[in-house]
N, CA, C and O atoms as a GROMACS GRO file, in nm:
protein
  576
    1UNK      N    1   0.895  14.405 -21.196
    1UNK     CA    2   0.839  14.427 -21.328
    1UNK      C    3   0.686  14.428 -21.324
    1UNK      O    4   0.627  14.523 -21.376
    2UNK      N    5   0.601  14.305 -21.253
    2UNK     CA    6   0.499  14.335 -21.225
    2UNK      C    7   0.446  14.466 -21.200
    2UNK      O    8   0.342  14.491 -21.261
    3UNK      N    9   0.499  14.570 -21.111
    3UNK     CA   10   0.442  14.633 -21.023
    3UNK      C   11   0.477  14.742 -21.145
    3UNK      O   12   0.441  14.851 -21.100
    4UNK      N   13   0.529  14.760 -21.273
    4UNK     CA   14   0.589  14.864 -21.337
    4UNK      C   15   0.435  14.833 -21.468
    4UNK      O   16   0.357  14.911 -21.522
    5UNK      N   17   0.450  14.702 -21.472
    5UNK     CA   18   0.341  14.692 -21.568
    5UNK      C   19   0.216  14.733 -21.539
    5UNK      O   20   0.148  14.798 -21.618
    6UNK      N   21   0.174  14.696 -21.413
    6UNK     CA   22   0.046  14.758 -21.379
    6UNK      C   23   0.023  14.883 -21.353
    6UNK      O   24  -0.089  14.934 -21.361
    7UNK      N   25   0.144  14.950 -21.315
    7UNK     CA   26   0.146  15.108 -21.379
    7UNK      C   27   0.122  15.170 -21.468
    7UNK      O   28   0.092  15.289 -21.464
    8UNK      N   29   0.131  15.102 -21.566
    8UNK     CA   30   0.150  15.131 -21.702
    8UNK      C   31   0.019  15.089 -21.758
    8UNK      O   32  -0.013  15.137 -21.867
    9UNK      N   33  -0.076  14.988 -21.686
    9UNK     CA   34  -0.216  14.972 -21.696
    9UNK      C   35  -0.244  15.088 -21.672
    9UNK      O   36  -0.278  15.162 -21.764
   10UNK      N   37  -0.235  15.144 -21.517
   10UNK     CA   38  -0.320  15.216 -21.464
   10UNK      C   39  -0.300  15.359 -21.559
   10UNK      O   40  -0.386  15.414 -21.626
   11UNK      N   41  -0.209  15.385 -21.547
   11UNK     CA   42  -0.192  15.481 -21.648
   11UNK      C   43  -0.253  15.510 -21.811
   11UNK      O   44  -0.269  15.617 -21.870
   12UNK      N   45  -0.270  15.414 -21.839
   12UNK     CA   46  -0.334  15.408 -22.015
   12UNK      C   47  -0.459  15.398 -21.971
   12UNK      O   48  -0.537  15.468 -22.036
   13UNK      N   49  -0.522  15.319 -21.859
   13UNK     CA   50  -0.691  15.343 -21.842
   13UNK      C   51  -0.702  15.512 -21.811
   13UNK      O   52  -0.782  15.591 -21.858
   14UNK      N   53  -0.620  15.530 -21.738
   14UNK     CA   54  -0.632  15.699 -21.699
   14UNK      C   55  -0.666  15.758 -21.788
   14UNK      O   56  -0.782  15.801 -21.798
   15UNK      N   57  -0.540  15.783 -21.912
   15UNK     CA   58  -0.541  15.887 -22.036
   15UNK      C   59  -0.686  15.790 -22.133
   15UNK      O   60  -0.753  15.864 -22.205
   16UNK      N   61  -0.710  15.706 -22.133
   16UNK     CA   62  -0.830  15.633 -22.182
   16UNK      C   63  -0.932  15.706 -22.146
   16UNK      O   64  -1.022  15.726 -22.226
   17UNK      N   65  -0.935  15.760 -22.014
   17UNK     CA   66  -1.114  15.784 -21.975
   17UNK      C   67  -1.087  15.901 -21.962
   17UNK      O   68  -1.174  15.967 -21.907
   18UNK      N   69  -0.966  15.972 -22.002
   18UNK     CA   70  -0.973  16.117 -22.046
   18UNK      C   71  -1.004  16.170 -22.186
   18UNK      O   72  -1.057  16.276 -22.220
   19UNK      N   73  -0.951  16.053 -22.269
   19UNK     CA   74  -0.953  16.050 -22.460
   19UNK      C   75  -0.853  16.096 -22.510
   19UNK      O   76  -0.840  16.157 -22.616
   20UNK      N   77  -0.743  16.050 -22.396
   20UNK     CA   78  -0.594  16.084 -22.472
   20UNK      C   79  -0.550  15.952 -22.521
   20UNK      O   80  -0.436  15.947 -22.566
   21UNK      N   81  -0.636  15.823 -22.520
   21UNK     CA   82  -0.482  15.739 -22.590
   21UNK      C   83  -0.625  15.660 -22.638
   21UNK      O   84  -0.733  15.707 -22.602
   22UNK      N   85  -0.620  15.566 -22.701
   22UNK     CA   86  -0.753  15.463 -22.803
   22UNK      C   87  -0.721  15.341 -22.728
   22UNK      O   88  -0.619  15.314 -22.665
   23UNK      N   89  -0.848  15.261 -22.752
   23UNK     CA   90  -0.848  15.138 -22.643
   23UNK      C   91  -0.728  15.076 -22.691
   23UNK      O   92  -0.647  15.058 -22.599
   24UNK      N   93  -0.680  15.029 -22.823
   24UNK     CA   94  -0.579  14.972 -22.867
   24UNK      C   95  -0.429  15.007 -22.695
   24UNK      O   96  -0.342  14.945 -22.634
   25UNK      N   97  -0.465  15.086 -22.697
   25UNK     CA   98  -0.319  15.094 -22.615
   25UNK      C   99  -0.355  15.036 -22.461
   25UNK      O  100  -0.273  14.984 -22.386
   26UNK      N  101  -0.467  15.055 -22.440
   26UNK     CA  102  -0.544  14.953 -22.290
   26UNK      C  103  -0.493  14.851 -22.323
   26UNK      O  104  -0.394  14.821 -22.256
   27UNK      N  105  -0.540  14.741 -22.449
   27UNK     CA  106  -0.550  14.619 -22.472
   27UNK      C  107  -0.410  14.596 -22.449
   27UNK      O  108  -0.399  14.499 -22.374
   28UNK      N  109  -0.298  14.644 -22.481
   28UNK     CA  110  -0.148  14.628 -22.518
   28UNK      C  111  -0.077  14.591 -22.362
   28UNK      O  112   0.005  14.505 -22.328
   29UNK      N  113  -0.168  14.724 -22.272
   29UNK     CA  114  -0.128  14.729 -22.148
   29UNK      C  115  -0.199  14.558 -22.060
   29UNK      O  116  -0.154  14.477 -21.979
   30UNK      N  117  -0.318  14.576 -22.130
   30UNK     CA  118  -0.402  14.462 -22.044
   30UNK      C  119  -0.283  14.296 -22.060
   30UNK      O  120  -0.270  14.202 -21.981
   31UNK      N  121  -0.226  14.320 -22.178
   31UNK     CA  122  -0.215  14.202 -22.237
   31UNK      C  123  -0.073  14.166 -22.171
   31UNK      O  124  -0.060  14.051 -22.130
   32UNK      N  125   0.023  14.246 -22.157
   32UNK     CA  126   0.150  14.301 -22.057
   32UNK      C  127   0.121  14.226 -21.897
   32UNK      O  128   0.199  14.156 -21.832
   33UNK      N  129  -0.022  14.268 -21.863
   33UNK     CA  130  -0.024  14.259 -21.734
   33UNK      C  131  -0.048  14.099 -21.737
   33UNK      O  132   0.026  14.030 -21.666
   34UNK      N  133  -0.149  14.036 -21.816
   34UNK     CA  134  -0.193  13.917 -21.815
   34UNK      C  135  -0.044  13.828 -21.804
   34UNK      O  136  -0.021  13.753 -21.710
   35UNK      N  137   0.045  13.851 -21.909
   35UNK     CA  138   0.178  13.806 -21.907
   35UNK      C  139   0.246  13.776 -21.770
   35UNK      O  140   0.291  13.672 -21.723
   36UNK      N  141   0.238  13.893 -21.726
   36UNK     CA  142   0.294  13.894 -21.596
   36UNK      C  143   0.225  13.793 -21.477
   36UNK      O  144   0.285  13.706 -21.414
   37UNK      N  145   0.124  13.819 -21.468
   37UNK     CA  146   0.052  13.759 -21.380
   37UNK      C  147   0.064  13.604 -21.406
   37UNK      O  148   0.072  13.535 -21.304
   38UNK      N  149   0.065  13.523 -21.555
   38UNK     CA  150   0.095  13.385 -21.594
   38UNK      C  151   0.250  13.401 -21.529
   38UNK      O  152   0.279  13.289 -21.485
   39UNK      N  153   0.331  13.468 -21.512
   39UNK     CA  154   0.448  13.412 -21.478
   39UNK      C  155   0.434  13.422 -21.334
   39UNK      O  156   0.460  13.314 -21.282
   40UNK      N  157   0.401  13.520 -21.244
   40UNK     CA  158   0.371  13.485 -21.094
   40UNK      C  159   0.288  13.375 -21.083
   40UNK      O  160   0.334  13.293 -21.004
   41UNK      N  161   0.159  13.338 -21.143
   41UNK     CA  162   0.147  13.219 -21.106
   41UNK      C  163   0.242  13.106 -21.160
   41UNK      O  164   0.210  13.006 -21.096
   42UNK      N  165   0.315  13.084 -21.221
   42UNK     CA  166   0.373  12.964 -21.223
   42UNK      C  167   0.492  12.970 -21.145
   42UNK      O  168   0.566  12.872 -21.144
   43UNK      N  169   0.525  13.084 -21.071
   43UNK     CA  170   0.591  13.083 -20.957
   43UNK      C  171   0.521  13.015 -20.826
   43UNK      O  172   0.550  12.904 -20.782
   44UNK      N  173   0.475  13.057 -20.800
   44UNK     CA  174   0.359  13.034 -20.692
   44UNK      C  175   0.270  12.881 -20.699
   44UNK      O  176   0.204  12.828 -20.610
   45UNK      N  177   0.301  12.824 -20.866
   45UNK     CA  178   0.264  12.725 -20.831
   45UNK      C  179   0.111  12.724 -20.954
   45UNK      O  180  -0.005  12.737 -20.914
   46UNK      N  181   0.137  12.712 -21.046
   46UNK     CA  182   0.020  12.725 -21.134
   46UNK      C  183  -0.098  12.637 -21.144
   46UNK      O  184  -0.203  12.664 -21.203
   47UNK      N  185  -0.063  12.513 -21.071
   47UNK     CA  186  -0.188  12.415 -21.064
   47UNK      C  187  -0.272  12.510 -20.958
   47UNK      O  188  -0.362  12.590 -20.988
   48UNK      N  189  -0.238  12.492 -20.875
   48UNK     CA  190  -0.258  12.571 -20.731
   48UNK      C  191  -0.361  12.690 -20.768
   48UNK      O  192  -0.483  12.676 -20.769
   49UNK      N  193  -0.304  12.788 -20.793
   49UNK     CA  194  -0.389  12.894 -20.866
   49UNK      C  195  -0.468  12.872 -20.966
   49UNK      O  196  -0.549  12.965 -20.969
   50UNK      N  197  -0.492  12.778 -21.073
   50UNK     CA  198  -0.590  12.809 -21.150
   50UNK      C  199  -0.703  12.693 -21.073
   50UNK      O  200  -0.821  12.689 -21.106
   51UNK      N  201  -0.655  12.620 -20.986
   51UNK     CA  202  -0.791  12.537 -20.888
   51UNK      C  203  -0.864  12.632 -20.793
   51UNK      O  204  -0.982  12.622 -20.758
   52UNK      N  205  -0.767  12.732 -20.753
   52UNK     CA  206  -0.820  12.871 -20.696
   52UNK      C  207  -0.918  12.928 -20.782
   52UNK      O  208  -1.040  12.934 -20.762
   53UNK      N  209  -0.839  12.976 -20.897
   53UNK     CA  210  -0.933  13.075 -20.971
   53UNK      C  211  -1.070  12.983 -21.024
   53UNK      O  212  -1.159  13.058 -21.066
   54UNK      N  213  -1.102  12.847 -21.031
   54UNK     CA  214  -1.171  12.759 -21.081
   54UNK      C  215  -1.313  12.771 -20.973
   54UNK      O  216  -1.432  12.768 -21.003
   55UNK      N  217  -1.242  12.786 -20.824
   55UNK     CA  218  -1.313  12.794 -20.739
   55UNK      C  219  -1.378  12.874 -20.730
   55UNK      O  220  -1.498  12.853 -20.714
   56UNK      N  221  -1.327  13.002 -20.736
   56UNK     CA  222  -1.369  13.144 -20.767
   56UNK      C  223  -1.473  13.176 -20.795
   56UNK      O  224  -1.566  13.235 -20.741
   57UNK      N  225  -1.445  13.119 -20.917
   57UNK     CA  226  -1.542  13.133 -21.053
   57UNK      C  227  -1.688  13.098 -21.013
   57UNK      O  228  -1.791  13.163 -21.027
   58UNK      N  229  -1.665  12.970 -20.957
   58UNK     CA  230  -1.779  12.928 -20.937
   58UNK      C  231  -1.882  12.949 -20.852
   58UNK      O  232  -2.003  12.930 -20.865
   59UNK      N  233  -1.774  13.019 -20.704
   59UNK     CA  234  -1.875  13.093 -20.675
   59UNK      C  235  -1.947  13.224 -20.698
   59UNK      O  236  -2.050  13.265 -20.644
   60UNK      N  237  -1.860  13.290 -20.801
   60UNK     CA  238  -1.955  13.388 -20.880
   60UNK      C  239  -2.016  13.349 -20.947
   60UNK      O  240  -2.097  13.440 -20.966
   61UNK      N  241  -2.058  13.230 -21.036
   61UNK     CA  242  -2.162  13.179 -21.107
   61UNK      C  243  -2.239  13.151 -21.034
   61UNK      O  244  -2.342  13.138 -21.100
   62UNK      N  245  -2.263  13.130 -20.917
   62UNK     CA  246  -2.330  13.082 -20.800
   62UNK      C  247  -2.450  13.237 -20.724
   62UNK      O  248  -2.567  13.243 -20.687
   63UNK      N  249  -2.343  13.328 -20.731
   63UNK     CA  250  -2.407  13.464 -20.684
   63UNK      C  251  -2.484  13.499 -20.770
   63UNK      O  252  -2.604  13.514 -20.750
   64UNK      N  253  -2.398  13.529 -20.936
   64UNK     CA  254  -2.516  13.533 -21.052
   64UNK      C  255  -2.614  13.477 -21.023
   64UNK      O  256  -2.716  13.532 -20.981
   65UNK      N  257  -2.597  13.347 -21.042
   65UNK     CA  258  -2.751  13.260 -21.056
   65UNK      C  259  -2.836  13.275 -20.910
   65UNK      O  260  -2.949  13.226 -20.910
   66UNK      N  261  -2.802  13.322 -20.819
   66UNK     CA  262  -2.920  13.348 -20.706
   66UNK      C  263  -2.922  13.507 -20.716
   66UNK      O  264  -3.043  13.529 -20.711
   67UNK      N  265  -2.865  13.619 -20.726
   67UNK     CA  266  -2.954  13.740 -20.750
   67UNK      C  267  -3.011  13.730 -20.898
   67UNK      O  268  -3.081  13.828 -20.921
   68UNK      N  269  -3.006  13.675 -20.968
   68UNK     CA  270  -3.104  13.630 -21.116
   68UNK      C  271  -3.281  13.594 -21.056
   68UNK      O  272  -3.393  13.645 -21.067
   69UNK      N  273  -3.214  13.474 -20.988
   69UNK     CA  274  -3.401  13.406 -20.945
   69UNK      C  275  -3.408  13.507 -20.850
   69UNK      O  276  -3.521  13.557 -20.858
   70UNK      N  277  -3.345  13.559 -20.766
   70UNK     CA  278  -3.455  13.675 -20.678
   70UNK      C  279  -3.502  13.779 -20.684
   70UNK      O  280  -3.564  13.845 -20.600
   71UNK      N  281  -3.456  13.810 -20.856
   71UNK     CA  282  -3.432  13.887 -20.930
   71UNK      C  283  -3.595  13.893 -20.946
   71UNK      O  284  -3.666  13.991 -20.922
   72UNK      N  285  -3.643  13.747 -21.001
   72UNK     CA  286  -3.750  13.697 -21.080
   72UNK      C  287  -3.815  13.664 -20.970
   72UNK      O  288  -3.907  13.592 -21.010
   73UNK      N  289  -3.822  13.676 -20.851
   73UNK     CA  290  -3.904  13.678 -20.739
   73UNK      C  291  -3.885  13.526 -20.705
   73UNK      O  292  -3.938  13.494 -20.598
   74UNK      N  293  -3.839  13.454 -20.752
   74UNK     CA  294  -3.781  13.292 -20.688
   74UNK      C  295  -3.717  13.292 -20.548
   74UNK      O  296  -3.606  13.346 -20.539
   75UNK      N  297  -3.763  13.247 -20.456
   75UNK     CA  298  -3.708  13.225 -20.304
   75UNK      C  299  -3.587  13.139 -20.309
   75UNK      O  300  -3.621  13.024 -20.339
   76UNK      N  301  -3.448  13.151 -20.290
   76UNK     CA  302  -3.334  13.060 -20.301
   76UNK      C  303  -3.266  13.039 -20.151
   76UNK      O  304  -3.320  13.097 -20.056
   77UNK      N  305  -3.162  12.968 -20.131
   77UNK     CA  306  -3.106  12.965 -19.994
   77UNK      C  307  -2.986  13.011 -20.024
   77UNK      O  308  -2.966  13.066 -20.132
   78UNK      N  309  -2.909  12.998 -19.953
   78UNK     CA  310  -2.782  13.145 -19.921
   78UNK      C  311  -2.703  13.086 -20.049
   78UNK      O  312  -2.649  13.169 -20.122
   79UNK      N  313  -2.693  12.929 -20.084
   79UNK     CA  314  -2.603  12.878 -20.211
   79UNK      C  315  -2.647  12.908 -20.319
   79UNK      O  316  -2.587  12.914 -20.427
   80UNK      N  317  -2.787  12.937 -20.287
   80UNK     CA  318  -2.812  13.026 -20.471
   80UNK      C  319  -2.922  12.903 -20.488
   80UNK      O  320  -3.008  12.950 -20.562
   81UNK      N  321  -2.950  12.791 -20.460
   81UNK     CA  322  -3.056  12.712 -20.525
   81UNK      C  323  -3.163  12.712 -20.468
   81UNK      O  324  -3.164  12.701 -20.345
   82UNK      N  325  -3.293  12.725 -20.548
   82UNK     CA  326  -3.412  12.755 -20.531
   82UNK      C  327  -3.493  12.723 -20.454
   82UNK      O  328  -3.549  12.624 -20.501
   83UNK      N  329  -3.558  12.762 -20.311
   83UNK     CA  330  -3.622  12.660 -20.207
   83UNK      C  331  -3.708  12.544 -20.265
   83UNK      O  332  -3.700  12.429 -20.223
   84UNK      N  333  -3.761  12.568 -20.328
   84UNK     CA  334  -3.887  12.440 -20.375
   84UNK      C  335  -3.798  12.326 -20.408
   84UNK      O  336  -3.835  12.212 -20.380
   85UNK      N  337  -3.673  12.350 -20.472
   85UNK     CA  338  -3.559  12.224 -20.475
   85UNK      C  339  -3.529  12.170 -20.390
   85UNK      O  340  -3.522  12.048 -20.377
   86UNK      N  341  -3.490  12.306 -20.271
   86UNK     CA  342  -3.377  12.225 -20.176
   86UNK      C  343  -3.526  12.167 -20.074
   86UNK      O  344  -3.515  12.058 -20.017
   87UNK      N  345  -3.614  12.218 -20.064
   87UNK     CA  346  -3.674  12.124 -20.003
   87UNK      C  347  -3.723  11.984 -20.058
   87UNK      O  348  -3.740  11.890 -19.980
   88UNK      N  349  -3.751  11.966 -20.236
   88UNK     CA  350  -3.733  11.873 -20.278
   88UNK      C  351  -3.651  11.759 -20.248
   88UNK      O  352  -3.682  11.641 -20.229
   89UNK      N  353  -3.512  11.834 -20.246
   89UNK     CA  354  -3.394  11.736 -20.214
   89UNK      C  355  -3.372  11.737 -20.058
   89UNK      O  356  -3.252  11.719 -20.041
   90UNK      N  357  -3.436  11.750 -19.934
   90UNK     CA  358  -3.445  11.740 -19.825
   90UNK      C  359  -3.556  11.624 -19.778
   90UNK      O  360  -3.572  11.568 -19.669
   91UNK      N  361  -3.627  11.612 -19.906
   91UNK     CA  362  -3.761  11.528 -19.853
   91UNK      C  363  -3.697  11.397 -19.825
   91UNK      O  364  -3.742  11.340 -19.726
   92UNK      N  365  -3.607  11.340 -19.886
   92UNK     CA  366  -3.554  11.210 -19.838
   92UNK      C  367  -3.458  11.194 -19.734
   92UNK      O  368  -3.346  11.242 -19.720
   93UNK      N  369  -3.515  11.129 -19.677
   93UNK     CA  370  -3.496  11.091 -19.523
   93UNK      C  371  -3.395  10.995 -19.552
   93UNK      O  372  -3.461  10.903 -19.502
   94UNK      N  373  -3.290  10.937 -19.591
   94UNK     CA  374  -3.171  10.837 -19.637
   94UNK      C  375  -3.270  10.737 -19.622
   94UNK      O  376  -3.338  10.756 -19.522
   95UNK      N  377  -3.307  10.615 -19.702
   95UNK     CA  378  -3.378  10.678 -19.805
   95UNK      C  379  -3.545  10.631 -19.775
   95UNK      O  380  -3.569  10.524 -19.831
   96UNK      N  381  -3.612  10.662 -19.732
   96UNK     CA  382  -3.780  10.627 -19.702
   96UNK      C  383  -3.826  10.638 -19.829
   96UNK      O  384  -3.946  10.611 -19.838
   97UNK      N  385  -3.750  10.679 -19.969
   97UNK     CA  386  -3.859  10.724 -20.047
   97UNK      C  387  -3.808  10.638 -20.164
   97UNK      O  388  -3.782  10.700 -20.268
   98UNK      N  389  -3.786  10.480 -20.165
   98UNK     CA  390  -3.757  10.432 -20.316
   98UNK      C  391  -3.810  10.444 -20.414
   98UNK      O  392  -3.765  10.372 -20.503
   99UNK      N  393  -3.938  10.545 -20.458
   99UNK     CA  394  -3.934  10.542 -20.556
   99UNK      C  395  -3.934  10.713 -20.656
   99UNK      O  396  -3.964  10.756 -20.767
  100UNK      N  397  -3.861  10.775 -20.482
  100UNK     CA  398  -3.796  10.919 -20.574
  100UNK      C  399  -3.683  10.925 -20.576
  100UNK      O  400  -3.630  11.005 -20.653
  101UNK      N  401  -3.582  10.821 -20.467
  101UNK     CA  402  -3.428  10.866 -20.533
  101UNK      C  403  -3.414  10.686 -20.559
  101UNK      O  404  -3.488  10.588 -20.548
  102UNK      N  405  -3.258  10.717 -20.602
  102UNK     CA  406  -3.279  10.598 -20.637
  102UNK      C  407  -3.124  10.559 -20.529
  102UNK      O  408  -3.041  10.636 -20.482
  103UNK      N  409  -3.138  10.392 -20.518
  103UNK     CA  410  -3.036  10.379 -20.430
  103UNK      C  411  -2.904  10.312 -20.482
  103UNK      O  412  -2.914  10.257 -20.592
  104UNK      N  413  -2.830  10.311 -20.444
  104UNK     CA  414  -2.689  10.287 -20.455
  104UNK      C  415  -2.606  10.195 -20.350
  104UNK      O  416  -2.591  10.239 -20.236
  105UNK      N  417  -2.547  10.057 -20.387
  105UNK     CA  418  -2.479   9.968 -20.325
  105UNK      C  419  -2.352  10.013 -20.312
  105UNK      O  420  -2.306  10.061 -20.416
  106UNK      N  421  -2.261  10.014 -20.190
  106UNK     CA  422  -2.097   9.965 -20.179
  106UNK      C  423  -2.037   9.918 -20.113
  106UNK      O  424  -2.045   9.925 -19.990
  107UNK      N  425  -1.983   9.874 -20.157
  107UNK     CA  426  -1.880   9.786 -20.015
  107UNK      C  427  -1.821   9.884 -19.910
  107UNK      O  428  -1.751   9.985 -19.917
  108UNK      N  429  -1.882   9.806 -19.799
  108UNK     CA  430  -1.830   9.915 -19.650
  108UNK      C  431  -1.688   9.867 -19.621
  108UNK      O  432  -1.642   9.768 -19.677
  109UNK      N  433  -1.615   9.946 -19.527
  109UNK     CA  434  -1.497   9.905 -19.478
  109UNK      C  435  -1.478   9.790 -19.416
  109UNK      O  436  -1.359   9.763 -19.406
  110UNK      N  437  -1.571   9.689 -19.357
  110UNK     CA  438  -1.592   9.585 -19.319
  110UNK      C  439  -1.597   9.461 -19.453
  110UNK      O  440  -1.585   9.340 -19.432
  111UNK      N  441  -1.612   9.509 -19.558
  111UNK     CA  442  -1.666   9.405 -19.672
  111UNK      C  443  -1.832   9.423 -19.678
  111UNK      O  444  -1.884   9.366 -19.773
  112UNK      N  445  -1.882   9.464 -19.627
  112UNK     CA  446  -2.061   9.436 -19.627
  112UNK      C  447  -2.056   9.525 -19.692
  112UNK      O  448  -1.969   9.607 -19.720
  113UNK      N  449  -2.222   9.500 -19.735
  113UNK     CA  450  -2.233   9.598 -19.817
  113UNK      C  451  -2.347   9.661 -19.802
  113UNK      O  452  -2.449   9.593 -19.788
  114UNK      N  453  -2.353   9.817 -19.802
  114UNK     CA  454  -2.381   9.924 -19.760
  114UNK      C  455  -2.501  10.021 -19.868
  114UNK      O  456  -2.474  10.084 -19.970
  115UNK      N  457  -2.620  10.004 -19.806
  115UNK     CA  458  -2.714  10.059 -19.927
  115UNK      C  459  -2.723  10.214 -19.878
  115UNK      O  460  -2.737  10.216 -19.755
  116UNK      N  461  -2.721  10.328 -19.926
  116UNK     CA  462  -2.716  10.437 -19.959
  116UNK      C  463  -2.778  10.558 -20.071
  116UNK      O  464  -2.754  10.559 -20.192
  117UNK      N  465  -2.860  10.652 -20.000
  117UNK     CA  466  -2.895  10.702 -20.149
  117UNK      C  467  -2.799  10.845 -20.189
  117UNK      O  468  -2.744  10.936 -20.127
  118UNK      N  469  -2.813  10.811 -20.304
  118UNK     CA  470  -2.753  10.940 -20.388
  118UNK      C  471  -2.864  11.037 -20.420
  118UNK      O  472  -2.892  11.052 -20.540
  119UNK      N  473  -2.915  11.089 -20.352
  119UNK     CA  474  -3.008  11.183 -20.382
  119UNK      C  475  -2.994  11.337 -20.442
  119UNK      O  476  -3.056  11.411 -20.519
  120UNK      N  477  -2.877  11.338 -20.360
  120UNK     CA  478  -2.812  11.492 -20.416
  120UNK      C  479  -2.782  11.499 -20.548
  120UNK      O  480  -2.767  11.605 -20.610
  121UNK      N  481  -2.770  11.367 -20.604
  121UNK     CA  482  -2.710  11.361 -20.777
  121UNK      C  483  -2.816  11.348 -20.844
  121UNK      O  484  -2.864  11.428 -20.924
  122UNK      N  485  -2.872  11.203 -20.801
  122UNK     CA  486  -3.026  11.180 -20.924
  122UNK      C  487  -3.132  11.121 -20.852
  122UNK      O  488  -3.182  11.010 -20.836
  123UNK      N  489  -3.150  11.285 -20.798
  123UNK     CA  490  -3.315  11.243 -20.750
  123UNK      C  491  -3.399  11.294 -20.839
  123UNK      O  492  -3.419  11.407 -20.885
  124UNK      N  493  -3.451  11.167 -20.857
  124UNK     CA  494  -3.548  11.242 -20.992
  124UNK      C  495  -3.686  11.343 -20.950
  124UNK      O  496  -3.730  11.425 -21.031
  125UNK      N  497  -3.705  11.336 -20.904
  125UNK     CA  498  -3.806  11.472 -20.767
  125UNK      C  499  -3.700  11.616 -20.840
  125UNK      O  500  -3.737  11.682 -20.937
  126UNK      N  501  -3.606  11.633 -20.787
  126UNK     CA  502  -3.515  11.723 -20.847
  126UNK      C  503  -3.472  11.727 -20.978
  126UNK      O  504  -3.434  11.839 -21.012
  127UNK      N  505  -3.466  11.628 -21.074
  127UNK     CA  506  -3.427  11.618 -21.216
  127UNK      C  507  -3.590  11.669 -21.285
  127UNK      O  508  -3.604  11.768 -21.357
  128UNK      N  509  -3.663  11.608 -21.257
  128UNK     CA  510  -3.802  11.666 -21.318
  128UNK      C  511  -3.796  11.853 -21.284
  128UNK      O  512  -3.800  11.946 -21.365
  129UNK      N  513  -3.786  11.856 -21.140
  129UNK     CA  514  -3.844  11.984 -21.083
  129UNK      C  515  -3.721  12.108 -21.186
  129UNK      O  516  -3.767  12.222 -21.190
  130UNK      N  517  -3.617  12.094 -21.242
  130UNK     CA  518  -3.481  12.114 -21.276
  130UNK      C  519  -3.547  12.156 -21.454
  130UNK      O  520  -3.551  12.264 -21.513
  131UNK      N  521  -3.598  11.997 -21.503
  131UNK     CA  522  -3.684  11.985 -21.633
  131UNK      C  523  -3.753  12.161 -21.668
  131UNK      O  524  -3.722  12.268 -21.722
  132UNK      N  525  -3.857  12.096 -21.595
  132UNK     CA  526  -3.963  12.176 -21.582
  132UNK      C  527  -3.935  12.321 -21.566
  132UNK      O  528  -3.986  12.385 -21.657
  133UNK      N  529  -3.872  12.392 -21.481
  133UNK     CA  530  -3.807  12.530 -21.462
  133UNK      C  531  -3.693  12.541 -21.512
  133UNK      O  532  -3.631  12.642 -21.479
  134UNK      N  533  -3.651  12.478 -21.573
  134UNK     CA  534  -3.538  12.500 -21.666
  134UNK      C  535  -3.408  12.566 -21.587
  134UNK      O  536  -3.377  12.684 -21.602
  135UNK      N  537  -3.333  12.470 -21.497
  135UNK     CA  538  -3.275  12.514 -21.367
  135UNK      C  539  -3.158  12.415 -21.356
  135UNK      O  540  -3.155  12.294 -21.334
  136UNK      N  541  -3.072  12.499 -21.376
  136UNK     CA  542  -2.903  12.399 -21.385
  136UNK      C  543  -2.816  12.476 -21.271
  136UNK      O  544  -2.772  12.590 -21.280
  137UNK      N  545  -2.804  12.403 -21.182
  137UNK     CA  546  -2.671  12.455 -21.045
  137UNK      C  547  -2.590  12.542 -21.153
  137UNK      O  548  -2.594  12.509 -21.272
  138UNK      N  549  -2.529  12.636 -21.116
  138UNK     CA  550  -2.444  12.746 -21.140
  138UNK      C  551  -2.270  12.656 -21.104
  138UNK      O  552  -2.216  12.642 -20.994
  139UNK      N  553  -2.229  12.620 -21.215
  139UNK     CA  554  -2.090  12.537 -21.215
  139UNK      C  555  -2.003  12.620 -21.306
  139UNK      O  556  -2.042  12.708 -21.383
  140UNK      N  557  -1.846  12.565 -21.278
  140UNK     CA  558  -1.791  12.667 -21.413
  140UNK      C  559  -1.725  12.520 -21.460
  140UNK      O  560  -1.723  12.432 -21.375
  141UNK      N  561  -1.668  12.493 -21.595
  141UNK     CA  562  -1.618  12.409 -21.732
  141UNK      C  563  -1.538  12.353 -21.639
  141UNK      O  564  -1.480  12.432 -21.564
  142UNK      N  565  -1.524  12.256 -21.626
  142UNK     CA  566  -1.320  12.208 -21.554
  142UNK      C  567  -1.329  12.213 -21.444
  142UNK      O  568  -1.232  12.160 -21.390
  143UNK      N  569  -1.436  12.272 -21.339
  143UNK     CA  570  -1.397  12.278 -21.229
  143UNK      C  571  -1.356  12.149 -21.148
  143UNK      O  572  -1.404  12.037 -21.162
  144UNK      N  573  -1.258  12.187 -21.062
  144UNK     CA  574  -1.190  12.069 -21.016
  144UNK      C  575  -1.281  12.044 -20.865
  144UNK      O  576  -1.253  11.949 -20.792
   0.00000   0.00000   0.00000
């Protein structure tokens, strides 16, 4: 049935971009296919696939947001975030710098306890630099 519905897409975009049928009948077809596709994924396992498609996503929000800044002449690294950041967030050496990230206690597997910085989360070097250029990592809603 799948493979009949998407025929039946391909077909109505066809007579569509000839001006034999009105988008109304795309949408009908689009909406057919969407159907279908919710029932293969919940064959296949629907958690599964929408942590896929979640993933996806994000790395196309990710591509967006780095051909955007290089767009705007901003230098980024291959993940899309802006060099002046990532070298921001490289400057700490775990951690030489208490008073740009901040540090974080936990109990090690031994019981001791284990000082650590979280720099990648709230370094404020990066939360200012973020401020200021008005610069939010490229994430999608829910992602798991």
């Amino acid at each position: 049935m799948f493979h009949e519905e998407v025929g039946e897409l391909l077909s109505a975009l066809n007579k569509y971009k000839r001006g034999r049928v009105k988008a109304e009948e795309v949408i009908t077809e689009i909406a057919d296919v969407q159907i279908m596709v919710e029932q293969l994924a919940e064959m296949f396992g629907g958690v599964a696939v929408q942590n896929e498609k979640l993933r996806k996503l994000g790395r196309l929000a990710r591509r967006v947001q780095k051909a955007a800044l290089q767009e705007v002449g901003i230098e980024v690294t291959d993940e899309g975030e802006p060099m002046e950041r990532f070298k921001n967030r490289m400057a700490c050496k775990h951690c030489g710098m208490e008073d740009i990230c901040y540090l974080r206690s936990h109990h090690g597997p031994n019981g001791g306890i284990t000082m650590s910085c979280n720099m990648f989360v709230k370094c404020r070097r990066n939360q200012n630099w973020d401020r200021e250029h008005q610069f939010q990592i490229a994430t999608v809603e829910g992602e798991v």
